[in-house]
N, C-alpha and C positions, 0 to 999 in steps of 0.2 A: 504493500500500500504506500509506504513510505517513498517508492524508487517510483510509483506514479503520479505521485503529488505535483511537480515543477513541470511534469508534463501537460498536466489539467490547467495549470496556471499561464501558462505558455497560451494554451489556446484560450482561456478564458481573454487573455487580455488583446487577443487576435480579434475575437467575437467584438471586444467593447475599443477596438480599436475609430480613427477617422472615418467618415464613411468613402465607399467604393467611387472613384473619380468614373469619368468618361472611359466604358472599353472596361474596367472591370467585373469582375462577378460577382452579384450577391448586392450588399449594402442597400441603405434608402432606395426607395421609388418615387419622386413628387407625384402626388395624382390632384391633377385639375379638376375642378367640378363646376359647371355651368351654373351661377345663381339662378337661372331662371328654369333652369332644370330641376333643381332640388329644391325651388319654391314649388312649385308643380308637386312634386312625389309627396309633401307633407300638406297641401292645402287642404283643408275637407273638400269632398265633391259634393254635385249636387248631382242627385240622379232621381226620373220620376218613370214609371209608371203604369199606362192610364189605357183604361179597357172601354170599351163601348160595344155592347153587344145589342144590334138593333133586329136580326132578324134569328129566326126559329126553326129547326128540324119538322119540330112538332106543330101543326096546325092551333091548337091548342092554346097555345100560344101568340095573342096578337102582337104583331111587327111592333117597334117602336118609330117614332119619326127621327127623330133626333140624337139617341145615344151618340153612335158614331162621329155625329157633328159636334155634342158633347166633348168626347176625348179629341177630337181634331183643334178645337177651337181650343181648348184648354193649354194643350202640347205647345202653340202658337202662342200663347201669353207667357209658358214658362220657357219656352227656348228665346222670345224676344231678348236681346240684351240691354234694351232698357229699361223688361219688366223682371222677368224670371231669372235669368242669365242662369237658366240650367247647364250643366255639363252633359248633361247624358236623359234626352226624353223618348222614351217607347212607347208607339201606339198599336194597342190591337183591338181593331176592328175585322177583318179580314172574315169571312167564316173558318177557317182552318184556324184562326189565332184566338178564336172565341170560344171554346169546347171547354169545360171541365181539366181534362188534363192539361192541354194548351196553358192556360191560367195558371195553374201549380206549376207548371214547368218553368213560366215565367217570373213566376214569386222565387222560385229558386234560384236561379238565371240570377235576379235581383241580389239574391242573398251573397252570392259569390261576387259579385263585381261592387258591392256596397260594403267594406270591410271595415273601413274607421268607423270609430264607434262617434265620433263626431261629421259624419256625413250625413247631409239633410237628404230624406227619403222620403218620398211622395208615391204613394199608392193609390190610385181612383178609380170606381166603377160606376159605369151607367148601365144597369141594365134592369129586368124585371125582377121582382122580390117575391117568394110565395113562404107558406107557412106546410109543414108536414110533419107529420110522425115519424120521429126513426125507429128503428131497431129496438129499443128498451119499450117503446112507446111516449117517447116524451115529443110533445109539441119544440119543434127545432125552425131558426129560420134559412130559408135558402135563398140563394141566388143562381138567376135562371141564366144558367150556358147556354150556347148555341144550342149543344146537341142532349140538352134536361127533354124526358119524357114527361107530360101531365099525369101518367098513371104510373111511375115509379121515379118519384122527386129522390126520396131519400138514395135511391142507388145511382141516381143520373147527375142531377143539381148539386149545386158547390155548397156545400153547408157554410153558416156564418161559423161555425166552430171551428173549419178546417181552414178557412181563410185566415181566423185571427192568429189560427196555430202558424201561420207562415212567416205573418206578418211580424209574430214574435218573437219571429227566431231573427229575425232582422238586425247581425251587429251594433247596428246604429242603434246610437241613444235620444238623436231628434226625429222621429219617425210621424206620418200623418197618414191614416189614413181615411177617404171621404168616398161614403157609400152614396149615391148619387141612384136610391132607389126607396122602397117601400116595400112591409108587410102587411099592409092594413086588408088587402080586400080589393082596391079601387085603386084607378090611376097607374102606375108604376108596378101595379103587383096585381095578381090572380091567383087564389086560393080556388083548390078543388071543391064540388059541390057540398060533397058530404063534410069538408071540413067548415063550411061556411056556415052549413046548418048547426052542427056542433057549437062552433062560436054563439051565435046566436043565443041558445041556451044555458050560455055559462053567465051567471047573474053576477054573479064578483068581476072587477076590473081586473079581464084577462089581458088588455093592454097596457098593464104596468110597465116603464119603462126596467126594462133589464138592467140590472147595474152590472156588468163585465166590466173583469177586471181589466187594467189598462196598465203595462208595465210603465218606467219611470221614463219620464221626458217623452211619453207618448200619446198622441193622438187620435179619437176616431170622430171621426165627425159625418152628421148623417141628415141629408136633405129634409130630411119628415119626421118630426118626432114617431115614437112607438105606437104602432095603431091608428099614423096619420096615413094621407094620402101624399105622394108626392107626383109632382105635375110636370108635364112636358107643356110648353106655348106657343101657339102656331104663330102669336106675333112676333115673341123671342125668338123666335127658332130655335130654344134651345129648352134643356129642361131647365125650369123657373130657378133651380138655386145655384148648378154649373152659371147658370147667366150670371146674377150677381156676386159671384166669387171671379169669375174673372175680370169683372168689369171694376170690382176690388181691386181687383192685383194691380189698375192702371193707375196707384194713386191715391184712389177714394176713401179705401179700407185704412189709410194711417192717420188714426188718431190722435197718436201724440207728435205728429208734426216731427219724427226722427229720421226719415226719409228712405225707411222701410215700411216693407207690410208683412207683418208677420202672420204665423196659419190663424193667431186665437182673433187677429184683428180682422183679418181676410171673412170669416167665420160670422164674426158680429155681424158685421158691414152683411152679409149674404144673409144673413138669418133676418136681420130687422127690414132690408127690401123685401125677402119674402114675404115675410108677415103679413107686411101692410099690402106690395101684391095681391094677393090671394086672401086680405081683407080677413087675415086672420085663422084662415081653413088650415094652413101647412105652417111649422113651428120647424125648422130643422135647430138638431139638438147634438150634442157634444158629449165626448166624455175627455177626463183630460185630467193626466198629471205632472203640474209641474214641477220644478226646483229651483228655485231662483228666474231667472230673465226667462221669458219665451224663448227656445235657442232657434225654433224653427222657421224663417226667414223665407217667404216665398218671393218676395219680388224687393227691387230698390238695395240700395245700402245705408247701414246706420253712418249715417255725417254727422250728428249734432245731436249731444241732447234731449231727450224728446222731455214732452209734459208728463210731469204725475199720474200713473195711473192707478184706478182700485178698482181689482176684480174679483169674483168667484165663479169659477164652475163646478162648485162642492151642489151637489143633488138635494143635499139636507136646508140649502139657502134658496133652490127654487120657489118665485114666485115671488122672494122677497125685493119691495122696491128700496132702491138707492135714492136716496137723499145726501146732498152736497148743499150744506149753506142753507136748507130748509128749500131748497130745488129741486124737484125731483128729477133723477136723470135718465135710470133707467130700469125695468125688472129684470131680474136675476134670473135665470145666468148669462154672463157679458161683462165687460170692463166699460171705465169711461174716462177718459181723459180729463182732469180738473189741472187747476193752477197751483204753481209752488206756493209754500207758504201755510200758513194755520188753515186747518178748515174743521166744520163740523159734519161727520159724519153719520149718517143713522140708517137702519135698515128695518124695513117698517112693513107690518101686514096687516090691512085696515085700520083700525084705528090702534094697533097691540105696535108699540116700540120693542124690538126687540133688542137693541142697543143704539146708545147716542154717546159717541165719545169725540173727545176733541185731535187733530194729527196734525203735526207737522211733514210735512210732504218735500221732498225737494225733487229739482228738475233729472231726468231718467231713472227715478223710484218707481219699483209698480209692488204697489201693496196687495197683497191677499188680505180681503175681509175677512178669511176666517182666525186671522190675525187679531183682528179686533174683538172678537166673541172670546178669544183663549184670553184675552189681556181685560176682558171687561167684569167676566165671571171669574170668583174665586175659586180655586182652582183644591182648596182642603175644606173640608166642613167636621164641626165637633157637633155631637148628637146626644143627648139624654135620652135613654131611652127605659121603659120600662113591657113587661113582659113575663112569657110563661117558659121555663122549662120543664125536661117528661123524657121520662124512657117513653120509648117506641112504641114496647110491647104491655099489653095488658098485667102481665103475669109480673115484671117488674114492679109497676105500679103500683098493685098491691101490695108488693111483697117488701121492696127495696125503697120505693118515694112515688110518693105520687105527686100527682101534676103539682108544680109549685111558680110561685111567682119570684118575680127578680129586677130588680134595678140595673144600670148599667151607663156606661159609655162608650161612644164608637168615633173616632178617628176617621175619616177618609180622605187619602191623598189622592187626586184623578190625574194621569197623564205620567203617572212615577212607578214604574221606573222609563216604559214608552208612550207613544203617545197613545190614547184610548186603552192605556191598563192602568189599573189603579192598586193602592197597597190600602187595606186597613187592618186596625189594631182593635179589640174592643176589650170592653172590663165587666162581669156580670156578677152581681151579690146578692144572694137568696138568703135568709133567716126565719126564724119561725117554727111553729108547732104543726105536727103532723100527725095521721093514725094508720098505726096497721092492722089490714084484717089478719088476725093470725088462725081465726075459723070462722066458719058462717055467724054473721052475728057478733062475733068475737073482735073486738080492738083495742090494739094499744098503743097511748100517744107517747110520742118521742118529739125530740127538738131536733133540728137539723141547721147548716150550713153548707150552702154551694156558692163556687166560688170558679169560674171559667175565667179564660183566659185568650184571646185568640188570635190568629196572627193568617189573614188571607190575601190573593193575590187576583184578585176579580178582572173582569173584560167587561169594557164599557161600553155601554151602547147610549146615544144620546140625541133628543128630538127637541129642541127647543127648551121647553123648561121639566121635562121630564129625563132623568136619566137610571136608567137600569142594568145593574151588573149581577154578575154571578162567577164562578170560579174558585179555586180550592182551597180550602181553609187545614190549616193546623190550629188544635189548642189543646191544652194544659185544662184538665178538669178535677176540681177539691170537691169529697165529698163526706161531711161529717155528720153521726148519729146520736144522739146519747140519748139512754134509758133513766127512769126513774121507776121500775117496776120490782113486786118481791121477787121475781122470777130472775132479773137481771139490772144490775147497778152499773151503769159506766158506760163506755162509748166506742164508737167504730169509726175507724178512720179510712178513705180509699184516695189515692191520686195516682193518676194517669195524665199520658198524652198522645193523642189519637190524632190520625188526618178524617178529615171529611168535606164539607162543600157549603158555600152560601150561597144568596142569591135574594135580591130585594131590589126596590126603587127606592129612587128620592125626587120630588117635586117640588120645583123653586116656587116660594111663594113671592119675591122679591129678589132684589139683589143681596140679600144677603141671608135671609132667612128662608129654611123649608123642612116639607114634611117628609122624614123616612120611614120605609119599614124592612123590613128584614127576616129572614130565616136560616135557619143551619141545621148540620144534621152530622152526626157522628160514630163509626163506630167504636164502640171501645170494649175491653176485658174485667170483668169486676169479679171481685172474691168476695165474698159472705160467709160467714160461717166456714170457712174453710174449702169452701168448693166455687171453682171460676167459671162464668159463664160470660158470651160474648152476648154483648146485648145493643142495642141503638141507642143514639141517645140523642132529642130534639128540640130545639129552640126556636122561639121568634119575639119580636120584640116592632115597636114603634115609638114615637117619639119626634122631638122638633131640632131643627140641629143647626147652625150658625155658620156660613162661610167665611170663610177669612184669609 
């Protein structure tokens, strides 16, 4: 080892020698690199899209006029480069380009050439909407390919499950996409006979809007609300809300004057023309989660700036009107562009305020209203409460306590440790005289002490001024006996600690006051007399309780 050491060092200092001149081997390489080449390789792209399926295999199926001119006319505002300045826009109209598979194959297509997770991605269909049964038998919605049969939807037609399934696999984290159809029955969509009769007879609102989920920084935006109709216009020549989104994109849709149009503002601008178009018949509706700024950017560039904006598209704030300065600006869901500076904000359903608080705003802030509701409501409440605890089982009762009453306290943290879960803590103190049956007819009274303890981790669900949780509790249970009989002098003692479950409301009766109630349920292991038995163990409790 010794005799190869000077050798290793020989070459070591050969390796970390000058580098290799002209005409030698080895050493540095310079590599050149084009600035405008390797801005290119990292820019985000933009790439869209956009389907238009106007005609049908199946007779069954009436033509559309317009899809196709749809996707044509759209492609045309996003390739513009003074509106869209797309990189990359596909249109399939074609009948070969409009099938079922055709469509997946191009969602995939998509997925491969959209790899930055910061690439703006625009998906659009115009085509027919219908309603069918799948396979489990659940009411599913579809959209109608070229080559969808009327008497086998579920094995022909594009289901919305399959589409979102694609659409979610999408790298990209600014993604949009805008269903430019309908399930209602009418218009845009055709439902088979027997399914229509069915509808009919369902007396509950079977057109509740679907809440699907919408991964992060994504997009679905949809010409007709759930159960509406959406329309094609023989004077637009186009279908009624493709018109006013692109006729957004020229411009019209930037509200805060930033000298973009982004998808939520594109959206509005197309939603509040429709409206009033159609004099109210068609609502197109949105689902939408953001993170900070809109990232998705359909037409213009941000130069300047823009105005203050405050929006929601949270489904829990439908309906509710914005008020700015006691102006009212717009109902919910949609943003609106106000002025820097103080303002008072309120969001109001008939004459019911649901919050009024005051903001400072400055120039390109866009507030989320639901910002205001976390920040207006307190967010802990403490609760007095009183109430019954009870073994489960009859046989206990007699034997070991029966039903007894109890005072207590309950703690509730909401939103801690995430958001819409909650921690609370509670305290419960039982005292007093009791009887056992020890035979028919036979009792004997004893004094007791319980003494709970408990520690849960509930899931929140919340509607305005009601909120209801439930989820699983731990607690710690004291249980103490004493005799005064000739048969037995002295006392019994039991503690345990068992999991088990709560679940209760709470309704605000103000800002700061409301009424809760509560239940829980336990099981646990109890020894008496020297023999264990598992038994249930159940509480509930009501009471008024203070935010703060």
């Amino acid at each position: 080892m010794r005799r190869l050491l000077p050798l290793l060092l020989v070459l070591l200092c050969a390796c970390a020698g000058p580098s290799a001149t002209a005409g030698d081997k080895g050493g540095l390489v310079p590599l050149r690199l084009d600035a405008a080449d390797l801005s290119r390789a990292y820019t985000p792209r933009r790439l869209a899209l956009l389907v238009g399926v106007s005609s049908f295999d199946d007779p069954q199926w009436r033509s559309l006029r317009f899809s196709s001119k749809d996707a044509t006319d759209l492609a045309a505002a996003l390739k513009d480069p003074a509106r869209g300045h797309f990189d990359q826009v596909r249109v399939l109209t074609r009948p070969e380009e409009t099938t079922r598979d055709a469509i997946l194959a191009a969602l995939r297509q998509l997925r491969r050439e959209a790899t930055r997770p910061d690439d703006v991605v625009m998906v659009y269909l115009s085509a027919h909407g219908t309603l069918a049964r799948d396979g489990r038998g659940e009411l599913t919605r579809y959209l109608v390919t070229r080559d969808a049969s009327y008497r086998a939807i579920p094995q022909t037609a594009l289901s919305m499950d399959a589409l979102k399934a694609e659409f979610e696999q999408l790298p990209s984290r600014r993604r949009l996409l805008v269903l430019a159809t309908c399930h209602s029955g009418s218009g845009k969509s055709l439902l088979p006979r027997e399914l229509e009769v069915e509808l009919a007879g369902i007396k509950s609102g079977f057109y509740a809007r679907p809440l699907e989920e919408s991964s992060r920084a994504s997009m679905v935006f949809a010409a007709s609300d759930w159960g509406e109709t959406a329309r094609e216009d023989e004077s637009l020549r186009n279908d009624i809300y493709t018109y006013f989104l692109i006729e957004g994109l020229g411009g019209a849709a930037d509200r805060n004057a930033d000298g973009a149009v982004t998808a939520t503002e594109a959206h509005d601008y197309s939603r509040r023309r429709t409206f009033a178009f159609t004099e109210g018949r068609q609502r197109p509706s949105a689902e939408i989660v953001e993170v900070g700024a809109d990232p998705v950017i359909l037409a213009g560039r941000i130069d300047r700036s823009g105005q203050p904006e405050l929006f929601s598209y949270n489904p829990r704030l439908d309906g509710f009107l914005l008020k700015v300065d006691g102006e009212p600006r717009l109902e919910l869901p949609g943003g609106a562009a106000v002025g820097p500076g103080k303002r008072t904000v309120e969001l109001t359903k008939g004459d019911a305020v649901l919050v009024r608080r005051e903001v400072d705003v400055a120039r390109g802030e866009r507030l989320p209203l639901e910002r205001l509701l976390s920040d207006a409501i307190p967010r802990r409440a403490l609760s007095l409460v009183g109430g019954m605890m009870s073994f489960a089982d009859g046989r206990s009762r007699r034997e070991l306590l029966p039903s007894a009453p109890q005072v207590g306290v309950v703690l509730r943290l909401e939103d801690v440790p995430l958001q819409d879960l909650g921690l609370m803590l509670d305290l419960g103190l039982g005292h007093g005289r009791q009887k056992l049956e020890v035979a028919p007819g036979s009792h004997v009274p004893f004094g007791y002490t319980t003494l709970t303890l408990g520690a849960a981790a509930p899931y929140l669900w919340r509607w305005e001024r009601l909120t209801l949780f439930a989820g699983p509790r731990v607690a710690a249970l004291y249980l103490g006996r004493s005799f005064d009989v000739e048969a037995f002098t002295g006392g019994q003692r039991y503690f345990t600690v068992s999991p088990g479950v709560v679940g209760g409301l709470a309704w605000r009766l103000g800002e700061r006051l409301e009424l809760t109630a509560q239940g829980h349920g336990m099981l646990t292991y109890v020894v008496v007399d020297g023999q264990g038995q598992a038994v249930g163990f159940i509480g509930g409790n009501a009471g008024v309780g203070y935010r703060f």
